[in-house]
C-alpha positions in Angstrom: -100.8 55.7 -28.1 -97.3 57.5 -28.7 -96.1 61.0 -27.8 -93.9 63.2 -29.8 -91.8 65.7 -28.8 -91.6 69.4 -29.7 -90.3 69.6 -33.7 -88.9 73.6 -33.7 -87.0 74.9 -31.4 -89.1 77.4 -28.6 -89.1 81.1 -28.6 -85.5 82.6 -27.3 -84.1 79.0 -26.9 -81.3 79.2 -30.1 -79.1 81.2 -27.3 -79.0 78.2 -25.9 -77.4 75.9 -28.4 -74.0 75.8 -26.5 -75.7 73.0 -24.2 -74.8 70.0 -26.9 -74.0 66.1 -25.3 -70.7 65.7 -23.6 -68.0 63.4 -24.9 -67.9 60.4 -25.7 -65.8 60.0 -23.1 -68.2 61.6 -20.2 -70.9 59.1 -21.9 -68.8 55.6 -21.6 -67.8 57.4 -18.1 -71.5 57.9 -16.9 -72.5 54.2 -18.5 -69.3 52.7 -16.5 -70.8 54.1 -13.2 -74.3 52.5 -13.8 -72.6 49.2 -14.6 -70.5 49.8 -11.4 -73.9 50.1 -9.3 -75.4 47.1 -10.8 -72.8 45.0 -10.0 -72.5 46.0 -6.5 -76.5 45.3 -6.3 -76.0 42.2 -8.0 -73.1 40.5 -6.0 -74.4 42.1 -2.8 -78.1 40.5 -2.9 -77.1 37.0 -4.7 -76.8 34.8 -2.7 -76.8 31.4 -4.6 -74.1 29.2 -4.5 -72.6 27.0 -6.8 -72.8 23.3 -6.2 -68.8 21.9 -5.3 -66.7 19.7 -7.1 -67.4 17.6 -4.0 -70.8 17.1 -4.9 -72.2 19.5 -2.8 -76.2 20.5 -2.8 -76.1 24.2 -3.8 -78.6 26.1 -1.3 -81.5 27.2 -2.9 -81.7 30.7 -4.1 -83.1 33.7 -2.5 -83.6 35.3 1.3 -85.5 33.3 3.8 -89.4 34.2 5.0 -87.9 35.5 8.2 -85.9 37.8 6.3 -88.2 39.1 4.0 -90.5 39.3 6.6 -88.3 42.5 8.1 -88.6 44.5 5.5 -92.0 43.5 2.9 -92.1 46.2 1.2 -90.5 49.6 0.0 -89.6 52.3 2.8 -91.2 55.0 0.3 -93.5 57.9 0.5 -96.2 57.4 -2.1 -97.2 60.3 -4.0 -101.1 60.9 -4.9 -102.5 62.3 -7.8 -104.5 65.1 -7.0 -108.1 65.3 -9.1 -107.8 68.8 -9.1 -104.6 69.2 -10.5 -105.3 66.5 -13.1 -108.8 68.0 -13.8 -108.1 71.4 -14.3 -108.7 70.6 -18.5 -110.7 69.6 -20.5 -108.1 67.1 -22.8 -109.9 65.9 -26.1 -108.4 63.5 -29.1 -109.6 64.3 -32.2 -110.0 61.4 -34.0 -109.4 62.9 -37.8 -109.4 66.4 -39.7 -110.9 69.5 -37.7 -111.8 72.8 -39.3 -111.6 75.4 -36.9 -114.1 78.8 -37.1 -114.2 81.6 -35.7 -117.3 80.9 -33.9 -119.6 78.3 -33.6 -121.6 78.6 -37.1 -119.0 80.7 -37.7 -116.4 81.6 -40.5 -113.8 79.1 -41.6 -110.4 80.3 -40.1 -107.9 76.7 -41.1 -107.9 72.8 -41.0 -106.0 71.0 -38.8 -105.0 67.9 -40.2 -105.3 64.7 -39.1 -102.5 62.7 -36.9 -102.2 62.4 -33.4 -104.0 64.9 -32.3 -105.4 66.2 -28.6 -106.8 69.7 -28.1 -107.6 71.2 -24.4 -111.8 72.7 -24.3 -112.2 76.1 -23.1 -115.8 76.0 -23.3 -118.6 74.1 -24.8 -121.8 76.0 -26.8 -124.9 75.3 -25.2 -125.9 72.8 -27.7 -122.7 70.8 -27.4 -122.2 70.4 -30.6 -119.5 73.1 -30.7 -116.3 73.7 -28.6 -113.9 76.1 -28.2 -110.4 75.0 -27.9 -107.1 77.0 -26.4 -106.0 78.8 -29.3 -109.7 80.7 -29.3 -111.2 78.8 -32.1 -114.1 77.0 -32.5 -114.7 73.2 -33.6 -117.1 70.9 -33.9 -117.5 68.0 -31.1 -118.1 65.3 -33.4 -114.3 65.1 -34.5 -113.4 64.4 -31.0 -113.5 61.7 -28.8 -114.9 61.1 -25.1 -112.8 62.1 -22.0 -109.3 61.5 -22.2 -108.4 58.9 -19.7 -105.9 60.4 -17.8 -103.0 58.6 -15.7 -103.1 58.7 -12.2 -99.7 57.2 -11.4 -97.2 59.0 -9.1 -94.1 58.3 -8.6 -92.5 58.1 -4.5 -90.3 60.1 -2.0 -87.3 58.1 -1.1 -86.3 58.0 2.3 -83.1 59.9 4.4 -81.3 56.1 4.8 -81.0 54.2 1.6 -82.7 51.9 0.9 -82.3 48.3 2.4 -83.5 46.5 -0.8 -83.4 47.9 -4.3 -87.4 49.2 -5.4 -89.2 47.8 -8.7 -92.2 48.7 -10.1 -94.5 45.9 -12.0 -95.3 46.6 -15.3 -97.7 44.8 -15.9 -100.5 43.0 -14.2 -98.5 39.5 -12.8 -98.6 36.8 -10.6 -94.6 35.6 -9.9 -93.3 32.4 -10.5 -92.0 30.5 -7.9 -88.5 29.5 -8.9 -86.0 31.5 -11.3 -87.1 30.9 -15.0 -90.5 29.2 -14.1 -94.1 29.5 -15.3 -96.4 31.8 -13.3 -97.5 29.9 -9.9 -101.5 30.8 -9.8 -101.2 30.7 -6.2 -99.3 33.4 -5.7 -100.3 37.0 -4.6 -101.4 39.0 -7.5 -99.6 42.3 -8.4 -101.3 45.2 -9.9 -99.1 47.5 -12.5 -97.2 49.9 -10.7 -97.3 48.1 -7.6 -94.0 48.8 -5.8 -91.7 45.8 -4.7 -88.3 45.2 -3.4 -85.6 43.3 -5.3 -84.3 40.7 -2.6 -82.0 38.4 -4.9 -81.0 38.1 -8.6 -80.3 35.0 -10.0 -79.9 34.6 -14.5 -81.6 32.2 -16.3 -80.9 31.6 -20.3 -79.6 34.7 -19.6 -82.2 36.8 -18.0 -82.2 38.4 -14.5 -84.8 37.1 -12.4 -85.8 38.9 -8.9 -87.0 37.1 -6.5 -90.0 39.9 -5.0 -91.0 38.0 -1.6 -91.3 34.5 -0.3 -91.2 32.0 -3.3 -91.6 34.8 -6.0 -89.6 35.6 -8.8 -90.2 37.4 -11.8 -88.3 38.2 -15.3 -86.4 41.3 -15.1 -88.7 42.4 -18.4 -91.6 42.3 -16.1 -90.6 45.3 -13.6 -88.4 48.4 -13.4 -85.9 48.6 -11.0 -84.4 52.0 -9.2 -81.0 52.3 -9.0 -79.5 54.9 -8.0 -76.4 56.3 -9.1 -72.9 58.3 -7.8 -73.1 61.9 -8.9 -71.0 62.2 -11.9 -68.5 65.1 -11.1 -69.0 67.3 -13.9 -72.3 68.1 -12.3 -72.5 71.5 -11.2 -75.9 72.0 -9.9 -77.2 71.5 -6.4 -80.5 69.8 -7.7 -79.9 67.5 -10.6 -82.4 64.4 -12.6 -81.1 61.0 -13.4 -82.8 59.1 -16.7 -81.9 55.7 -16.6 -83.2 54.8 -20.3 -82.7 51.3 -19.7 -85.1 50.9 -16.6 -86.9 54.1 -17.8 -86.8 55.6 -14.5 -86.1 59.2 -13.3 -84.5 60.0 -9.7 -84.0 63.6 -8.4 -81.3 64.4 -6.4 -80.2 66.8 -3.5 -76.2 66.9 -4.3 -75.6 62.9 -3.6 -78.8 62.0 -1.8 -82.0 60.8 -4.0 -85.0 62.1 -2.9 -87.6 61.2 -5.4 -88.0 58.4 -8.3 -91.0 57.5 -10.9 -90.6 56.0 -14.1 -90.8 57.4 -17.3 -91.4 57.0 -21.0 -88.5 58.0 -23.8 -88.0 58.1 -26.9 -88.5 55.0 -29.1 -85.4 53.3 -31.3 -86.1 55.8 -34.5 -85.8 58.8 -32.2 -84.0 58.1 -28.8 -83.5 60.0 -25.8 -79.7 61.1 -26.4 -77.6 60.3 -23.5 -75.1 63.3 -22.1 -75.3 65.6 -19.3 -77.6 68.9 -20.0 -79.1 71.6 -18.3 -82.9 72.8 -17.9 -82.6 76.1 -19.9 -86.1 77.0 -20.7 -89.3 76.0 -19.1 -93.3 76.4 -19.3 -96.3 75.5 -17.3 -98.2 74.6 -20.8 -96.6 74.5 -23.9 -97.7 73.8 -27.4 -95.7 70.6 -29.3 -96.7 70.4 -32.7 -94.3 69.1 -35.8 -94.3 67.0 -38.5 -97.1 68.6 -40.4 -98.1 67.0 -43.9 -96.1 63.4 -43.0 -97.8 60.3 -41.5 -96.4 60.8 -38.1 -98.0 64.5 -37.7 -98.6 65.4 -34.5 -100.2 68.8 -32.5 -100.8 68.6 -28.5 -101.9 71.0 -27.0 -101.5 73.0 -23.9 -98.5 70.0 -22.4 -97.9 70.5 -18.8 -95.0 71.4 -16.8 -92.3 71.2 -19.6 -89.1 71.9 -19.3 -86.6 71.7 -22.0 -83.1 70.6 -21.5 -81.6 69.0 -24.9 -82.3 70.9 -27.8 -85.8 69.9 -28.9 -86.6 67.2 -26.1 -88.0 68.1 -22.5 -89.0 66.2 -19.5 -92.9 67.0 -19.3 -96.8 65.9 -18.2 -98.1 63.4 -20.5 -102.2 63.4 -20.6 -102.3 61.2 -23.5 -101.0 58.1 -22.5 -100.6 56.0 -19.3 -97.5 53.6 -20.4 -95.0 54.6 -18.2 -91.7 51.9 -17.7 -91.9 51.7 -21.7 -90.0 53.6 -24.5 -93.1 55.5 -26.6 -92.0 59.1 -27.6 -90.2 61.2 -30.1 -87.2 61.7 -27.8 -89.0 63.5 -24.9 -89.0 62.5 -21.3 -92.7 61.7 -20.4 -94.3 61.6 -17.0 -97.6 61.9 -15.5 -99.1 64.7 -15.2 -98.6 64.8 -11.1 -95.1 63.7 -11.6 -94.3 66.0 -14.3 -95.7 68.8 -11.7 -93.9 67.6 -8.6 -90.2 68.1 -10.7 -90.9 71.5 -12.5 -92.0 72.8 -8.4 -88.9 70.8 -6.7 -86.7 72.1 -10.2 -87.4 75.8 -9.5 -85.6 76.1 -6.9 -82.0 75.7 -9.3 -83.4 78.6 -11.7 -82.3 82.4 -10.7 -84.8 84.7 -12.8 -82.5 87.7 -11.8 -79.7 85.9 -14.4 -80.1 86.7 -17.9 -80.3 82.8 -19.6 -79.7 81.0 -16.3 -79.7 77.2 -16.8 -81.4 75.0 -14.7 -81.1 72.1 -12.8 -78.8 69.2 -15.0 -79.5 66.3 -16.5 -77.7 63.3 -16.6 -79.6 60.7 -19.3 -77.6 57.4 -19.4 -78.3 53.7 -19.9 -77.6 51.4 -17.2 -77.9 48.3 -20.0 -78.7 47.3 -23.4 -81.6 46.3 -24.6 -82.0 43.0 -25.5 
């Protein structure tokens, strides 16, 4: 499925059309300090060497069991969905047209029209063959579709120290090859999506990074997402501030320079990217209707999004119920996260907002690409 992001501007936020992207000059600033990180990541963990003129063996690549061994996995706090936060509505695609009454049996009030579509239930009738959705009206059940399956990924707490290793997620389901390049050894352990790794080498093949994960495992750089943190840019002026790396569609939250918290995310796609720039959380809401495109093919009207906070113009970082295909580009321009994500930032982002301050901004945020896609 794909998410779209809000098409007119919300209530009271034209005061705030002052907050436009940064220079191009900040931009190829902000993109120089991600390559900066990579690079120190990447000549710090490779440790390959390159055969000699003398005819030398090169030693093979990647850190030693004994190594690995000190440090298997991630020193991160996982974060839990929580059923009731993620049950607290009833979420509902409907699957073409919907007329909407004023009661069930009712009077005709309009006609939503079809696109994607998903609605929050208020209530059902007794027979339940009627619902009644957020905006008071009443529609038939047999436009919608079953339960919305609803993500239960979380993203993790980062620890005080940094991090030995740099963090992955999988993206998909995998077992990892056992030499740079190879074909996938059935032998080895299999990884679950989302399952959280560290990156111990890097070595390219045919021009690909490949990360070796633990003991005779490597996999294509395509295949995870990797956290990497960045230095604070200094035209930050907020105590609490977001990273959105767009090229490993991950989000890290800061306390000044220290990262306290990291998911992943999904942007916007090629046709309507995520712009890049440093912005400010202006206006925000715990549910907030996105509708737009009405009477085109790519119409779209979601209701009741969660935790959504708006920072550029139209686009927001917010809860996604819809889909579960985080670590992938697949909205309109918006920031999506799970819904448990999406809640942990707006609570953690609160604390930059002072509601004494006529038009206060928010926390920043700093949206940059740490490469290009391929």
């Amino acid at each position: 499925m794909v998410s779209y992001r809000y098409s007119t501007y919300p209530k009271g936020a034209g005061r705030f059309t002052h907050q436009l992207m940064r220079t191009a000059k900040l931009v190829m600033k902000c993109r120089l300090i991600a390559l900066s990180s990579l690079l120190i990541i990447i000549l710090t963990l490779t440790t390959t060497l390159l055969a000699q003129d003398s005819g030398q063996t090169a030693n093979p690549p990647g850190l030693s069991a004994e190594e690995i061994a000190a440090y298997p996995t991630p020193n991160v706090t996982q974060i839990y969905a929580s059923s009731s936060l993620l049950n607290d509505r009833i979420y509902r695609r409907v699957t073409g047209p919907m007329d909407r009454y004023d009661a069930p049996n009712g009077n005709l009030i309009d006609t939503l029209g079809a696109g994607f579509n998903f609605v929050t239930v208020n209530q059902f009738s007794a027979d339940g063959a009627w619902a009644q959705v957020s905006e008071g009206k009443w529609a038939r059940t047999d436009v919608f579709s079953e339960d919305v399956a609803l993500s239960t990924f979380a993203g993790v707490l980062l620890p005080e120290e940094p991090l030995r290793y740099p963090m992955a997620w999988a993206l998909v389901h995998l077992r990892a090859s056992s030499v740079p390049g190879g074909e996938a050894n059935p032998d080895n352990p299999f990884l679950y999506r989302y399952t959280t790794v560290n990156i111990y080498d890097i070595v390219e093949v045919d021009g690909w990074r490949w990360y070796q994960i633990g003991v005779d495992q490597w996999v294509k750089q395509t295949n995870v997402a990797m956290l990497l943190p960045v230095e604070r840019p200094a035209e930050i002026d907020t105590t609490r501030w977001v990273s959105v790396d767009l090229y490993e569609q991950v989000l890290i939250a800061y306390e000044e320079d220290k990262p306290v918290f990291a998911t992943l995310i999904s942007s916007g796609m090629a046709d309507w990217p995520t712009n890049e720039g440093l912005f400010h959380i202006y206006v925000r809401y715990e549910r907030h209707l996105m509708s737009g495109g009405e009477n085109q093919e790519d119409f779209y009207y979601l209701e009741e999004v969660p935790w959504t906070m708006y920072f550029d113009s139209e686009i927001a970082l917010h809860g996604a119920y819809w889909h579960d295909g985080f670590g992938f580009r697949r909205s309109h321009g918006c920031v999506n996260m799970s819904i448990t994500d999406a809640h942990w930032l707006y609570e953690w982002a609160e604390a930059e907002l002072d509601f004494s301050v006529s038009n206060d901004l928010g926390a920043a945020v700093y949206v940059y690409s740490s490469g290009e896609y391929q």
